[in-house]
N, C-alpha and C positions, 0 to 999 in steps of 0.2 A: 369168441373174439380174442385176437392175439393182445397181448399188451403192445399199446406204441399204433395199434390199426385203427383210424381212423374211417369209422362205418358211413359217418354222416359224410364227410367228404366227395369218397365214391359211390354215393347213394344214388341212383339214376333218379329217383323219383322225387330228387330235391331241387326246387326249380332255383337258378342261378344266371345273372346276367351279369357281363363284363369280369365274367369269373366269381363274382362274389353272391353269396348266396341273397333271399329275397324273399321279403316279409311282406303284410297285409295288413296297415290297420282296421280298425274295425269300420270305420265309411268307407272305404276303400273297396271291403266286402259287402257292404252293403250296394255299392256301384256296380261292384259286379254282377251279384244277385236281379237287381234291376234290369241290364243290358242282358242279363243270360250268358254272363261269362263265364270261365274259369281260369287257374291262372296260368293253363300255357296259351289263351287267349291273349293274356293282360300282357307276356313275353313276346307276342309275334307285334303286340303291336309299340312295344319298346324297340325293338330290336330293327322292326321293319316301318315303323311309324315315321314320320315327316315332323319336324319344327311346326308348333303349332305356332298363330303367327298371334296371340293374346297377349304377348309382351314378354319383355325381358324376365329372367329367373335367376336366382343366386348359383352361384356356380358349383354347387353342388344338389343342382336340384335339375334332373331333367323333365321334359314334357313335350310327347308325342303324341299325333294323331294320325286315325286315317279312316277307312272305311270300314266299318265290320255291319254285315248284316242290314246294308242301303242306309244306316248313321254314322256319322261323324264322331267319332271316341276320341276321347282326352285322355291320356294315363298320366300323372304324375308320383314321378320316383323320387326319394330323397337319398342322397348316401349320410349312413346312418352308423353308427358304431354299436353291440351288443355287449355289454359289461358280462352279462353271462356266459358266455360264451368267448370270451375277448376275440372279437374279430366282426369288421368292415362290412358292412349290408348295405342292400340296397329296402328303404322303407317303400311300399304304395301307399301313398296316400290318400288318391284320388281318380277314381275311373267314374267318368260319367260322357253322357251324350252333350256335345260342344255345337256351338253356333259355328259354322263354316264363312269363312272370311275369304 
């Protein structure tokens, strides 16, 4: 690795939404476990998901849904900051099966 190259950046296999990269906490992974997800599941459906209609959300927190696999999925994302790393993520928080309104 060069000095100054940035591995993790151009890493294809680091999943990233709205450009910043994207973490899992640990129910988060448990939700997904349950639903049989993984996380470029937990992306398609950020990315391609619909406002879920459960109420308002603090404005740095999104949450989408839509269809995966004939259920109704919830994802909630937090924008999150990493002290380790200094730099802006997006947290999961929460993927589970949602009541459809």
């Amino acid at each position: 690795m060069l000095p100054g190259d940035d591995w993790e950046a151009r890493n294809p296999l680091r999943p990233t939404f709205r450009g910043m990269p994207v973490f899992f906490s640990d129910m988060a992974l448990v939700g997904m476990e349950d639903n049989r997800m993984d996380s470029h599941d937990v992306l398609v459906v950020l990315e391609d998901g619909e406002p879920c209609q459960a109420g308002h959300r603090k404005e740095n927190v999104i949450e989408r849904c839509t269809t995966f696999r004939k259920r109704w999925i919830r994802v909630v994302a937090v924008r999150d900051y990493r002290r380790d790393s200094d730099e802006e993520c997006w947290l999961i928080v929460h993927v589970d099966e949602a009541a459809r309104r």
